[in-house]
C-alpha positions as CSV (number, residue, x, y, z in Angstrom):
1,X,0.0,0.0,0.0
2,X,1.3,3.7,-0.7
3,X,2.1,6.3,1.4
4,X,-1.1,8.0,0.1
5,X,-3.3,5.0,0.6
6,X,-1.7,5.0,4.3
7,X,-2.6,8.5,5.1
8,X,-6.2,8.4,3.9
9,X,-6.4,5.2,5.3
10,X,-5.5,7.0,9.0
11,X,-7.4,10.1,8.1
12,X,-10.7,7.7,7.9
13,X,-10.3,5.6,10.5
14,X,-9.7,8.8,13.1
15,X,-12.5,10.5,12.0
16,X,-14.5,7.6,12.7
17,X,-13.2,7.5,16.1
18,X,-13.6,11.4,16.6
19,X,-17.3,11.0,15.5
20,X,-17.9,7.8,17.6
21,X,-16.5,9.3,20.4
22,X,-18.4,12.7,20.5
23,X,-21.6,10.5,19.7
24,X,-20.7,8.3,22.3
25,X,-20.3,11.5,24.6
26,X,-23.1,13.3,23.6
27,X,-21.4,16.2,22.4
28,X,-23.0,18.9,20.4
29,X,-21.1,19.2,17.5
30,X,-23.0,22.1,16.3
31,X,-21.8,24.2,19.1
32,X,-18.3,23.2,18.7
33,X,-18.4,23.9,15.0
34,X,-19.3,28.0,15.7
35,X,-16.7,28.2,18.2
36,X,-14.4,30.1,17.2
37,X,-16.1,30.0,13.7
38,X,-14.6,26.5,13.5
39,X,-11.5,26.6,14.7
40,X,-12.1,24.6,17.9
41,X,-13.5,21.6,15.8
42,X,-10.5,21.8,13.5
43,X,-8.2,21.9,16.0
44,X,-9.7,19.0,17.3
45,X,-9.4,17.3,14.6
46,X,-6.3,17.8,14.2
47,X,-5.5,16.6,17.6
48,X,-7.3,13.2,16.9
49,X,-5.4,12.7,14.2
50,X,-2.0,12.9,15.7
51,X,-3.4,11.0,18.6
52,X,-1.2,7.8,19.2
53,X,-4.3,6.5,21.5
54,X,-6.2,4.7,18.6
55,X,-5.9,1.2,19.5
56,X,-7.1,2.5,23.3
57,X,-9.6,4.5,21.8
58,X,-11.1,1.7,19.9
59,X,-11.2,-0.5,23.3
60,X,-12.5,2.5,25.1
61,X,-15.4,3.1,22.8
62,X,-16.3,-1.4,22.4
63,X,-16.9,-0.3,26.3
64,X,-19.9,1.2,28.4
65,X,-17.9,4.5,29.5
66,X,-19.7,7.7,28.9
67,X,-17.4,10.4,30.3
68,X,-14.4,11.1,28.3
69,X,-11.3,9.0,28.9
70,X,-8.4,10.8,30.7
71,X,-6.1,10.2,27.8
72,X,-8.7,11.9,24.7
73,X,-6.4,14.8,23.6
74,X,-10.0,16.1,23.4
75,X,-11.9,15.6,26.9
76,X,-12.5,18.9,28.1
77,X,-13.4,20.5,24.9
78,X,-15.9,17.4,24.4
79,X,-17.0,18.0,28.4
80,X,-17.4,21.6,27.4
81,X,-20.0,20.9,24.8
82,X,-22.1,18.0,26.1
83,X,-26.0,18.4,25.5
84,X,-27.3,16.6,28.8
């Protein structure tokens, strides 16, 4: 597989995490979206992407947790924009 294949390949399989994981915590993505006129969410994108959790992550989310794991590059921000 290329290099290229490898990076979309990562890209995909951390957005899927990202999006599990604010689903999981009930984060309103909306709100995170205008912050900052969507900075914040790109930022935290960004941080999910370089994350070297994903394995973790994965386990995390095949489990019954519903408050943001201590080592989510993104936990506060996601605490920060919970709808309940």
């Amino acid at each position: 597989m290329g290099l290229l294949a490898n990076i979309g390949k990562r890209m995909d399989r951390q957005a899927h995490l990202m999006g599990a994981m604010m689903k999981r915590l009930d984060v309103d993505i909306e709100s995170v979206g205008l912050e900052g006129d969507g900075a914040r969410l790109q930022s935290a994108a960004r941080s999910c992407l370089l994350c070297r959790n994903s394995d973790v992550c994965e386990r995390w989310l095949e489990g019954a947790g519903d408050t943001a794991p201590d080592f989510c590059r993104n936990s506060q921000l996601f605490a920060l924009h919970r709808k309940s």
